[in-house]
N, C-alpha and C positions, 0 to 999 in steps of 0.2 A: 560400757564394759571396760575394767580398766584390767591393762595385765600386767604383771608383778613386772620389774625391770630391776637392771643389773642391782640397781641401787640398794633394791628391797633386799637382795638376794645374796650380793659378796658378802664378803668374811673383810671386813675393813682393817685397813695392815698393818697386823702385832710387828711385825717381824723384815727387814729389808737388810742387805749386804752393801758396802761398796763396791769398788773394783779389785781393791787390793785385799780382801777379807779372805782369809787363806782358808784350804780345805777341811783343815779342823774343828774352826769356827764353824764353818758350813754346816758339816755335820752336826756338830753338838746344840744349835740352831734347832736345826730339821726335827733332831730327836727330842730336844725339850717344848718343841711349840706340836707337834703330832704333827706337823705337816711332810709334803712331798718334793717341795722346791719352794725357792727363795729370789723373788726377783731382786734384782741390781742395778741401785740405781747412781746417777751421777750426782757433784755438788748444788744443784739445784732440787734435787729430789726426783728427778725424772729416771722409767725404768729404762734402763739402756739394753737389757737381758734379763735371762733366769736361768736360774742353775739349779738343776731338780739330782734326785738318786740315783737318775740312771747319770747322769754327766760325774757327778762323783767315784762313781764304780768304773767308767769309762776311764777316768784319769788314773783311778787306783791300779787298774788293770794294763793300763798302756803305761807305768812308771816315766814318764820323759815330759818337758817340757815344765813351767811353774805350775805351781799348785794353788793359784790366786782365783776368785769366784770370775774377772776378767777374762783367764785362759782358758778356765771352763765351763762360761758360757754359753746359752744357745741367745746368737743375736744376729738377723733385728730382729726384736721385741716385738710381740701381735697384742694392741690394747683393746681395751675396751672402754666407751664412755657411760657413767652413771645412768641417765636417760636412755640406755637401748632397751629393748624385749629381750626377755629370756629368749625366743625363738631368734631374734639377730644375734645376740650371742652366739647359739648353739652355733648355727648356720657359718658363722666365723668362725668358732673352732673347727669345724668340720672341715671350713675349707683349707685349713692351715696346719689341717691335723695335730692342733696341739689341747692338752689336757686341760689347763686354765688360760686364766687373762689376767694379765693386771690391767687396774681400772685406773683411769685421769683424769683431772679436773679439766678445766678450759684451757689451765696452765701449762698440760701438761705433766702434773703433778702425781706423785703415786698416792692413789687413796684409799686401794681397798683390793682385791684381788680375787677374781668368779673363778670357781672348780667345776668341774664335772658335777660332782657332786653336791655343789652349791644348787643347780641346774635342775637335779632330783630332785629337791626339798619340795619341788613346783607338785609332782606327784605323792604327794604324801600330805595332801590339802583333806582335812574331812568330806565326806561324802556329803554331809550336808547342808556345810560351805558352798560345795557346785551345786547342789542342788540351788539353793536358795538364791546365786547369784544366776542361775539358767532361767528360774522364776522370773526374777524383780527385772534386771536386765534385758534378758534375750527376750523371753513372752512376753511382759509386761511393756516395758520401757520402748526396745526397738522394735519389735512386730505390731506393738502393740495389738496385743490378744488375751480373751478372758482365759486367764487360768485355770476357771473353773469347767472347761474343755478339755485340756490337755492333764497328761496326767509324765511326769517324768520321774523316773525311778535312779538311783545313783546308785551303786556295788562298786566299792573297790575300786571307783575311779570308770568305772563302764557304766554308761547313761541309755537307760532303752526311755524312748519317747512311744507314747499310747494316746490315744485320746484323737480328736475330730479335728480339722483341718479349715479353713471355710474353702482353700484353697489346696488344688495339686501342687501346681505351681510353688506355695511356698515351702513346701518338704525339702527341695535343696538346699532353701536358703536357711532354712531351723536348722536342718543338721550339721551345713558347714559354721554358723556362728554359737553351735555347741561344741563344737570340736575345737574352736578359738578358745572355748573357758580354760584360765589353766587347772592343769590337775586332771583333764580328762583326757582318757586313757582310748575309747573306744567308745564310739556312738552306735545303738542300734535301733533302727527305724520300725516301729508298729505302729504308723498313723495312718488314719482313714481321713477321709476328704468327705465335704459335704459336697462336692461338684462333680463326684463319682456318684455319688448318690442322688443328685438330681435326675443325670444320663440315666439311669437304670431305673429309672422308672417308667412303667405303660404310657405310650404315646395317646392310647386309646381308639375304636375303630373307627373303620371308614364309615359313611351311609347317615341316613337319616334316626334320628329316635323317634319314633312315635308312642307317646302316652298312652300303657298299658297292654302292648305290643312288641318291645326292645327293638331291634336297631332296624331300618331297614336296606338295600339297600338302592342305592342310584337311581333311575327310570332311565333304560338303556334309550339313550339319544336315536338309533338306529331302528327302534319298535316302530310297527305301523299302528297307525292311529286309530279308535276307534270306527269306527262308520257313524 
């Protein structure tokens, strides 16, 4: 099961400032690429900062100090590298509470830059796509289990699973490595086990059968004996 990573996913970088690229530039930037910020990077090409719209509107609005992408930067800089998981991304944005990434080579290098909204593209995968990889993948591949068992439905990124189990046991583990595929949104569980359904079947009774008489039962140990 392979998950999309930064690489599949940034926006690779139209667009970078120096230090000294003044507030104009910035702006007129931002508005001709549709973007929200602009990372800055140093003579090697490495980002040292970003300068987004709210940092522009902040220097517009505080009038004091230079107006260079250097003075109105937010730095240091939170990267990201080509090889991570959208989820290790998120989980870094989250903990930095910042909106994008810029991305690095090994060098160091700026090569591409993950949004938020880079991030969503991950939900907006066809229904069919997850479907088809929860198939071949998760049933198939890692459980290995007949498909022609289970039955999994995909809506709008919500996955209800149906169908026969051989096991209870594996129901956690199907639905946490559906929940893994990207693109889904919501797992709902409607699986039945063939080992529930062993349990619940008649033990059958105590005593003897006798042909053409049904069951009998025991011969109490404690009867007295004939004479």
């Amino acid at each position: 099961m392979r998950h999309r990573s930064v690489a599949d996913l940034m926006t690779p970088t139209a667009v970078a400032v120096q230090p000294g690229t003044p507030f104009k530039e910035i702006a007129r930037l931002l508005d001709e690429y549709g973007i929200t910020a602009v990372p800055v990077v140093d003579e090697a090409h490495r980002p040292i900062g970003v300068v987004s719209e709210a940092d522009l509107l902040r220097r517009h609005t505080a009038k004091d100090g230079p107006s260079t992408a250097e003075a109105m930067m937010s730095s240091p800089v939170v990267v990201a590298r080509p090889s991570w998981t959208a989820v290790e991304a998120a989980r870094v944005m989250e903990r930095h509470r910042v909106k994008r990434l810029p991305v690095v080579d090994s060098d160091g290098q700026l090569i591409g830059v993950l949004s938020r909204s880079d991030l969503l593209q991950l939900f907006l995968r066809r229904d069919r796509a997850i479907q088809e990889e929860i198939v071949e993948d998760v049933v198939t591949r890692i459980l290995r289990l007949s498909p022609a068992a289970l039955h999994i439905d995909v809506e709008e990124g919500r996955v209800t699973l149906s169908g026969t189990l051989p096991s209870k046991n594996l129901a956690p583990v199907f639905v946490r490595l559906c929940e893994d595929v990207d693109g889904v949104v919501e797992v709902v569980d409607r699986l039945t086990y063939d080992d529930e359904e062993a349990a619940a079947e008649p033990s059958g009774r105590a005593g003897v059968t006798v042909e053409g008489h049904g069951p009998r039962p025991a011969e109490d140990a404690t009867a007295t004996p004939e004479a």
